[in-house]
ZAVEX-474427 format. One line per 4 residues: their letters; for each residue x, y, z of N, C-alpha, C, O. Coordinates in steps of 0.05 Angstrom, whole numbers. Atoms other than C-alpha are relative to their C-alpha. Layout:
// residues N
a> X Y Z X Y Z X Y Z X Y Z | ...
***
This chain:
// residues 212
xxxx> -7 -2 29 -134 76 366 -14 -22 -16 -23 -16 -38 | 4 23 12 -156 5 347 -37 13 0 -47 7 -22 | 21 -10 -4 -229 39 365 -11 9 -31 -24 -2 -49 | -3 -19 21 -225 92 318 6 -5 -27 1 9 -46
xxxx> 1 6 35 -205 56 256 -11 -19 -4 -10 -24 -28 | 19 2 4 -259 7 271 -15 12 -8 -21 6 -31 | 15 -9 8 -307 55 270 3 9 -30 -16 7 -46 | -1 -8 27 -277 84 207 6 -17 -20 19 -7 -39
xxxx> -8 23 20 -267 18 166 -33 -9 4 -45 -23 -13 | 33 8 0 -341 8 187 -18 23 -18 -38 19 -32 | 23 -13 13 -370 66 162 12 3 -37 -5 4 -55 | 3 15 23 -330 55 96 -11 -13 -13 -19 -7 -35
xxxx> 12 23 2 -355 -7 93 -24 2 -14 -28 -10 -35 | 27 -13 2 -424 24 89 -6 19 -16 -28 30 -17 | -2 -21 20 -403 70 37 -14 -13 -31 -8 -34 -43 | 24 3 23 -456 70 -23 25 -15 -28 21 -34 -43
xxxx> -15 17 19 -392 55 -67 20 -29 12 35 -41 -3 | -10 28 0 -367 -10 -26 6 -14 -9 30 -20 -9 | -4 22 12 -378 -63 -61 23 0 -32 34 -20 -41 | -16 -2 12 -336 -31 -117 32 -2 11 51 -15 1
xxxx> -26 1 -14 -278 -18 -70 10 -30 16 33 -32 23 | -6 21 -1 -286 -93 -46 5 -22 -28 20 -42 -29 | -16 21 17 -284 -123 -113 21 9 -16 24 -8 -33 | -20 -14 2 -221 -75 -136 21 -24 20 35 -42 12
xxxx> -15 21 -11 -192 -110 -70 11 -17 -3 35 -23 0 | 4 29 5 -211 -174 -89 21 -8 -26 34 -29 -27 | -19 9 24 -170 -165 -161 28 -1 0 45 -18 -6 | -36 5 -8 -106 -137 -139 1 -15 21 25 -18 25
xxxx> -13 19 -22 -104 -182 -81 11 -29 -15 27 -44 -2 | -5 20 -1 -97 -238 -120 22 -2 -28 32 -24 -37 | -26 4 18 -43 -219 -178 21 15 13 43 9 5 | -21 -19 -2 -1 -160 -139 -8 18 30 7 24 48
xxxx> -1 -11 -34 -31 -126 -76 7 -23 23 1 -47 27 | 2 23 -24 -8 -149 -14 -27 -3 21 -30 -23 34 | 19 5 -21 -68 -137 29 -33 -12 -13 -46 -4 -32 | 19 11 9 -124 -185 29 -27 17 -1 -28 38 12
xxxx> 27 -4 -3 -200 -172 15 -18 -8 24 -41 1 23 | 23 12 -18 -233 -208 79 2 12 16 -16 4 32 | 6 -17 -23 -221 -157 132 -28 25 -7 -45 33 9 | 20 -14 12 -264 -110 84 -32 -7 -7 -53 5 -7
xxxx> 27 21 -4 -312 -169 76 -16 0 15 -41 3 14 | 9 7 -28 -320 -182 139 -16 25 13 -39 23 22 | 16 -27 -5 -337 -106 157 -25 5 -14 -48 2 -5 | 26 7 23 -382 -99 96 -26 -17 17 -47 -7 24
xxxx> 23 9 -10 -422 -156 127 -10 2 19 -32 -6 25 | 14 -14 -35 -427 -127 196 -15 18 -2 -34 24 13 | 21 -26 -8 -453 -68 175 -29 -13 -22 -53 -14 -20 | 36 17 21 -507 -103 122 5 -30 4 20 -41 -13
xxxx> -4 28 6 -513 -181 145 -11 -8 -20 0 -26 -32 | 13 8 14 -571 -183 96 2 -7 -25 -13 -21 -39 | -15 -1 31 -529 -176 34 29 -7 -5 44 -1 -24 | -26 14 6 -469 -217 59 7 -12 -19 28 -6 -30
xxxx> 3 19 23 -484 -273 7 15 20 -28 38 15 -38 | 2 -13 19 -490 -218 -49 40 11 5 56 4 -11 | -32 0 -1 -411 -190 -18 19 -19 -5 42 -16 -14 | -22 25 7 -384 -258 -21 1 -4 -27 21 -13 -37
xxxx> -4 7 31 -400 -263 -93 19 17 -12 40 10 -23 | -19 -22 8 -372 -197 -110 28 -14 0 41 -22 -19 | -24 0 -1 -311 -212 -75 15 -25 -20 34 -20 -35 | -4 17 17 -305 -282 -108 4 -1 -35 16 -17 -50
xxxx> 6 -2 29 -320 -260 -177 31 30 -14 42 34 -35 | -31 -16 4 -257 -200 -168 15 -11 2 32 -5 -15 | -13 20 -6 -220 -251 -141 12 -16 -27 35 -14 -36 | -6 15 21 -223 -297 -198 9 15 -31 19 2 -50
xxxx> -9 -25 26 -211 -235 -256 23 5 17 41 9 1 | -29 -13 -5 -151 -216 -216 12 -22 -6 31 -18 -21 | -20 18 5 -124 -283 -218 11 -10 -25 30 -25 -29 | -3 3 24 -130 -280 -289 18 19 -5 33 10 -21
xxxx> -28 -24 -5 -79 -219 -285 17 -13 10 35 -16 -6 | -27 23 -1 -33 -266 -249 11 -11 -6 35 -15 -2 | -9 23 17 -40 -317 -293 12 10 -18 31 -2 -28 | -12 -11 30 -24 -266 -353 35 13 10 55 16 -4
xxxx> -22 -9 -10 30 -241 -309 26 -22 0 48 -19 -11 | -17 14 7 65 -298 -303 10 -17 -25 31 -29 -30 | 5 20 33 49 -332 -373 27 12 -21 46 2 -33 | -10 -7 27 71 -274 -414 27 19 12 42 25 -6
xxxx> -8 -26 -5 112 -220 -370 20 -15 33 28 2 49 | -18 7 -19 153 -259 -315 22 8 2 27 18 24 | -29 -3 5 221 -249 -334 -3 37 1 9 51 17 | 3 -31 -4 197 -172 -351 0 16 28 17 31 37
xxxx> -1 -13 -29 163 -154 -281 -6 -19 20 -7 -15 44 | 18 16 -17 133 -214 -257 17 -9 31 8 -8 54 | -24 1 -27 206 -236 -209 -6 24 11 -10 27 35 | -8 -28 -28 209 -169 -185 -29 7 15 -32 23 33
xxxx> 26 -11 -16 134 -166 -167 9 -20 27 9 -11 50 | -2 18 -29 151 -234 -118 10 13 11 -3 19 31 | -19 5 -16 209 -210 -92 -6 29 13 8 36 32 | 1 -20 -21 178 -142 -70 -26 -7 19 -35 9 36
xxxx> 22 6 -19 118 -183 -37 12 -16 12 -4 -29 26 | -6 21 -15 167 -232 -5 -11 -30 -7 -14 -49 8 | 13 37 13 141 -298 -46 20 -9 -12 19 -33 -16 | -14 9 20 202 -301 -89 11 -24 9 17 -39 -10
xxxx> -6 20 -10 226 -357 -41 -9 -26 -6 3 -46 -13 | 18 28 7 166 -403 -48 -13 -3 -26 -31 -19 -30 | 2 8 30 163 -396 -125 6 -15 -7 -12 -25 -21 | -2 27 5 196 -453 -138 -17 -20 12 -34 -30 -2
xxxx> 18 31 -19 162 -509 -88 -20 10 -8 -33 -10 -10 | 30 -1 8 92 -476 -113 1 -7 -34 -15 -21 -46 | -10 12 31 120 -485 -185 -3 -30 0 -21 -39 -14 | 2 19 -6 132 -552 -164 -19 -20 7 -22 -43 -2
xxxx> 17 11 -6 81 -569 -130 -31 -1 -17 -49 -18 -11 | 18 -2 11 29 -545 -182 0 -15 -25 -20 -24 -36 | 2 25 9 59 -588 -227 -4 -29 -2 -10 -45 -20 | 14 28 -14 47 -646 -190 -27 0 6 -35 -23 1
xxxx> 24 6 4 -21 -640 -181 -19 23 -5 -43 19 0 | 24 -16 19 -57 -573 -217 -25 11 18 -21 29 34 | 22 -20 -3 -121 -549 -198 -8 -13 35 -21 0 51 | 6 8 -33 -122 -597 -125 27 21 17 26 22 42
xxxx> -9 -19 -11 -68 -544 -109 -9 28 2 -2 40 22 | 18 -16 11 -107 -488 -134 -20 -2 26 -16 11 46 | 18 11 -11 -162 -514 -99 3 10 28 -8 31 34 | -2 6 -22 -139 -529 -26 23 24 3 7 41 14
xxxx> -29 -15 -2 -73 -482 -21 -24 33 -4 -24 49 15 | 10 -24 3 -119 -420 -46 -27 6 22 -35 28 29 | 19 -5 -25 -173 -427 7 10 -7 26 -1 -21 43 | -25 0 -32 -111 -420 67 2 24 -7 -6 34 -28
xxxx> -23 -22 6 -67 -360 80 12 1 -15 21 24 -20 | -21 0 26 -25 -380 23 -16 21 -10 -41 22 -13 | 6 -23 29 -24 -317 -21 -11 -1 -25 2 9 -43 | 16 4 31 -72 -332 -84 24 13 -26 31 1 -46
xxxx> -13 -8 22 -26 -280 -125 21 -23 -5 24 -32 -28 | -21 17 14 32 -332 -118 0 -26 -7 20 -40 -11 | 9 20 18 -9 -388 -145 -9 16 -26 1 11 -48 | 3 -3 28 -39 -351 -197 21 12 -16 20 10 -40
xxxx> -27 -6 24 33 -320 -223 5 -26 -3 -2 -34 -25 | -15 22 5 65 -386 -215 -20 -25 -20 -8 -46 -26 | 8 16 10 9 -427 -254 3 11 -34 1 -3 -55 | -5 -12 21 21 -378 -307 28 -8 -17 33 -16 -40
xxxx> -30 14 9 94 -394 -310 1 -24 -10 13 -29 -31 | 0 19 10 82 -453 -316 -12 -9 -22 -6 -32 -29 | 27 2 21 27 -453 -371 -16 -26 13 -16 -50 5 | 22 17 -6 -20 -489 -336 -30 -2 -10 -41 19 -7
xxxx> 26 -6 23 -90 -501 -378 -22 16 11 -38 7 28 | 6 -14 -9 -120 -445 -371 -34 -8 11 -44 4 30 | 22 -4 -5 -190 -470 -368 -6 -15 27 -27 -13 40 | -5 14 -24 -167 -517 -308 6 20 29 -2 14 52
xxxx> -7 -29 -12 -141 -449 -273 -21 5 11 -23 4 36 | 25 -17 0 -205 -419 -278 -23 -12 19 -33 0 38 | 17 18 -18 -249 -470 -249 12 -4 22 0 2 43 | -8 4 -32 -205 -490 -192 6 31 7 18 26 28
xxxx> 4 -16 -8 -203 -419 -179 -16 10 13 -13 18 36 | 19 2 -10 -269 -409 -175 -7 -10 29 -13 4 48 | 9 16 -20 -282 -465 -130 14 16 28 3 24 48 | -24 -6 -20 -222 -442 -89 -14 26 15 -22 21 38
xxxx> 6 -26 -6 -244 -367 -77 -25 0 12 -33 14 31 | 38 1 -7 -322 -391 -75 12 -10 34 13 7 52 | -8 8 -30 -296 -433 -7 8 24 15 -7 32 32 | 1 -22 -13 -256 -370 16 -15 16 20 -15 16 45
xxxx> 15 -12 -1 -302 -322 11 -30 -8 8 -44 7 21 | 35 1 -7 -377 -360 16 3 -2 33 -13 10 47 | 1 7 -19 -354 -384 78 -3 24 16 -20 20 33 | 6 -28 -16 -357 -314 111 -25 12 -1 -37 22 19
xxxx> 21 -14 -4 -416 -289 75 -26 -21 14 -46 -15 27 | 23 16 -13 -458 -349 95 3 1 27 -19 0 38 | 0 -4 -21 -432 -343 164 -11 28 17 -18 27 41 | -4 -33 -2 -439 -264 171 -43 -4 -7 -59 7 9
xxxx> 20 -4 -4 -512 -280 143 -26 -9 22 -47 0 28 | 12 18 -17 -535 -330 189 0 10 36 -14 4 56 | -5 -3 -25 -507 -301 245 18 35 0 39 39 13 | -6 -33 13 -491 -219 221 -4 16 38 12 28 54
xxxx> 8 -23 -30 -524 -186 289 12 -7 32 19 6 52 | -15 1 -35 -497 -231 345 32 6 2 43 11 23 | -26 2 5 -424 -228 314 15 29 7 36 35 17 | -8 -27 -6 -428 -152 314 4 8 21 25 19 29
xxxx> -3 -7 -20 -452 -145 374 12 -7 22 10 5 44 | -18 3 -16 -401 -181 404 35 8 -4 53 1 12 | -29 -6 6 -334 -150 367 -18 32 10 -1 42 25 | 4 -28 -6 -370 -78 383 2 0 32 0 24 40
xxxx> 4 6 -27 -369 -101 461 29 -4 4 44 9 18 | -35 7 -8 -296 -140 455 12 4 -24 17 -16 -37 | -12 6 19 -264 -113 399 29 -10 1 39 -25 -16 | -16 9 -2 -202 -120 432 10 -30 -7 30 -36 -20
xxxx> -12 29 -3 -198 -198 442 -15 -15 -20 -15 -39 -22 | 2 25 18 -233 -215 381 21 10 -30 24 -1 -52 | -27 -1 19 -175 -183 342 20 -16 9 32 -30 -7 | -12 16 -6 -137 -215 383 2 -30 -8 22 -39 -18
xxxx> -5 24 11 -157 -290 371 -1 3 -28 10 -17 -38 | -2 9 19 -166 -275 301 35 5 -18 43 -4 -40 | -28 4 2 -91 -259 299 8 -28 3 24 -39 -11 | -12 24 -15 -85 -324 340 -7 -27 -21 5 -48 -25
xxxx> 8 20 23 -125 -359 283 16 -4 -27 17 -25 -39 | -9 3 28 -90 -346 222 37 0 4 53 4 -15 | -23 12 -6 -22 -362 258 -5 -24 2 13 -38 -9 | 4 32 -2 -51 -432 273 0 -2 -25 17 -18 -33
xxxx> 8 5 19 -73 -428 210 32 -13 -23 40 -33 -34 | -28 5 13 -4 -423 178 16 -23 8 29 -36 -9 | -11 20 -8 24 -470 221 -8 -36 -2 6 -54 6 | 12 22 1 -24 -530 202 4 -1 -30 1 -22 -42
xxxx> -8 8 28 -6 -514 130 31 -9 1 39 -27 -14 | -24 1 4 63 -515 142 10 -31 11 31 -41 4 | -3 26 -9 55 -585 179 -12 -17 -17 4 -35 -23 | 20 13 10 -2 -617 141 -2 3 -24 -16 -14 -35
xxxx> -10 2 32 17 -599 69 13 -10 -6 30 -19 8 | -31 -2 16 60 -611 16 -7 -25 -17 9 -28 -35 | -1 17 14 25 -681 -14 20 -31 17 26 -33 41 | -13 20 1 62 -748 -17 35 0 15 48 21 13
xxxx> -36 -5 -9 139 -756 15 22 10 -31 43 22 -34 | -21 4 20 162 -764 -52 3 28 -14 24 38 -22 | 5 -33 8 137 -693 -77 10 16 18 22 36 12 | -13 -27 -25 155 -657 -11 23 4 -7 33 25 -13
xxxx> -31 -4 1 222 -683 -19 11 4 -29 36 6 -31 | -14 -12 23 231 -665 -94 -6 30 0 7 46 -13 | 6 -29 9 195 -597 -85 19 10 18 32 29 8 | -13 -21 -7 239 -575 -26 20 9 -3 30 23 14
xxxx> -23 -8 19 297 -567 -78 -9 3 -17 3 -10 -34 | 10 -12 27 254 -538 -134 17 15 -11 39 19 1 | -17 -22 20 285 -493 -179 -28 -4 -25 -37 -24 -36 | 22 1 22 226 -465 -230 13 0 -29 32 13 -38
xxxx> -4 -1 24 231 -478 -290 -21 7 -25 -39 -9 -27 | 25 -5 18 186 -446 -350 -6 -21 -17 12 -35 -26 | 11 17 2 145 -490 -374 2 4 -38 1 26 -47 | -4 -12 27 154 -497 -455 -29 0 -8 -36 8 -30
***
C-alpha cells in the first residue's frame, strides 16, 4: 500500500499543474490546513531535482501569503472563527504560551519556532491577535519559511538522483526514520525552547490576551 501511493503522489508531483497545487498547500498550511507542504515538496523534487530551487521558492512565497491570512485571521476575526479554527486543529492549548511568548520576543519567535514542526498557522493567527507590526511579521516570516523550505530544495538539488534512488530501493525505512526525525524533532523543541527561565515560567500560565 505504502508502494502504491508513492507511486501515485509521485506522478502527481509531476503533474504539469504542480507547482500550483504546491503553492495552494503552502497557503492553507500556514493559516488553517492541517497538512503540511514538504511531503509534496519533497516529491516534486524527486521527480525534477533540477527545479528544486525554483519549488522551494514557490512553496516559500505561498507560505508567506497564507500567513498573511492568519495574521488577518487573527487580527480581525478571532473571536468570530479564529478560536474555533484552533480548537478544531488541536492548537487551542498552546495559544496562550505562543501569545506569550511572541510577546516577549516577536519576529526571533517567528523566526526560529516557524522553521520546526511548530505549526506556522498558530504563529501566524496568534501574532495577529496580538497585533504584532505587521511589517516585522512579514520579514521574519520570510526568513522563517525561506529556512524551511530552501533547505530541501538546495538539498534535493545537490543531491536529487542519489536520494531517489535510494527511497525507490528502501522506501520502507526511509519513511520510517523520517517519522523517527520529526519526533526527535519535537522533542528537542520541547526541551530546548521556551527562552529565558523567567519567560518559560510566566508563559506556562499564559492566558491570551488581545492586544489593544
Amino acid at each position: 500500500m505504502l508502494r502504491r501511493l508513492y507511486d501515485w503522489t509521485m506522478a502527481k508531483a509531476a503533474h504539469r499543474h504542480a507547482e500550483w497545487w504546491l503553492a495552494a498547500f503552502a497557503f492553507m498550511e500556514a493559516s488553517f490546513f492541517p497538512v503540511p507542504p514538504h511531503p509534496l515538496l519533497g516529491l516534486m523534487c524527486l521527480a525534477e531535482p533540477k527545479k528544486a530551487i525554483r519549488f522551494a521558492v514557490i512553496a516559500t512565497l505561498g507560505s508567506v501569503c497564507g500567513g498573511l491570512l492568519g495574521y488577518a485571521i487573527g487580527y480581525f476575526a478571532y473571536a468570530a472563527f479564529g478560536e474555533a479554527l484552533l480548537h478544531a486543529l488541536g492548537l487551542a492549548e498552546s495559544f496562550p504560551k505562543a501569545a506569550c511568548y511572541l510577546r516577549d520576543y516577536g519576529a526571533e519567535i517567528i523566526i526560529v519556532k516557524g522553521a520546526t514542526p511548530i505549526p506556522f498557522k498558530l504563529l501566524t493567527i496568534t501574532a495577529g491577535f496580538i497585533g504584532m507590526n505587521l511589517g516585522v511579521f512579514i520579514g521574519a516570516s520570510i526568513v522563517s519559511r525561506s529556512i524551511s523550505f530552501m533547505i530541501v530544495g538546495v538539498l534535493f538539488r545537490l543531491f536529487g538522483a542519489p536520494i531517489k534512488a535510494v527511497i525507490d530501493k528502501h522506501l520502507g525505512k526511509v519513511t520510517a526514520a523520517f517519522v523517527l526525525l520529526v519526533v526527535a524533532g519535537f522533542l528537542a523543541i520541547t526541551m530546548l525552547g521556551g527562552g529565558g527561565k523567567e519567560t518559560t515560567e510566566k508563559c506556562a500560565s499564559a492566558v491570551a490576551v488581545k492586544t489593544a
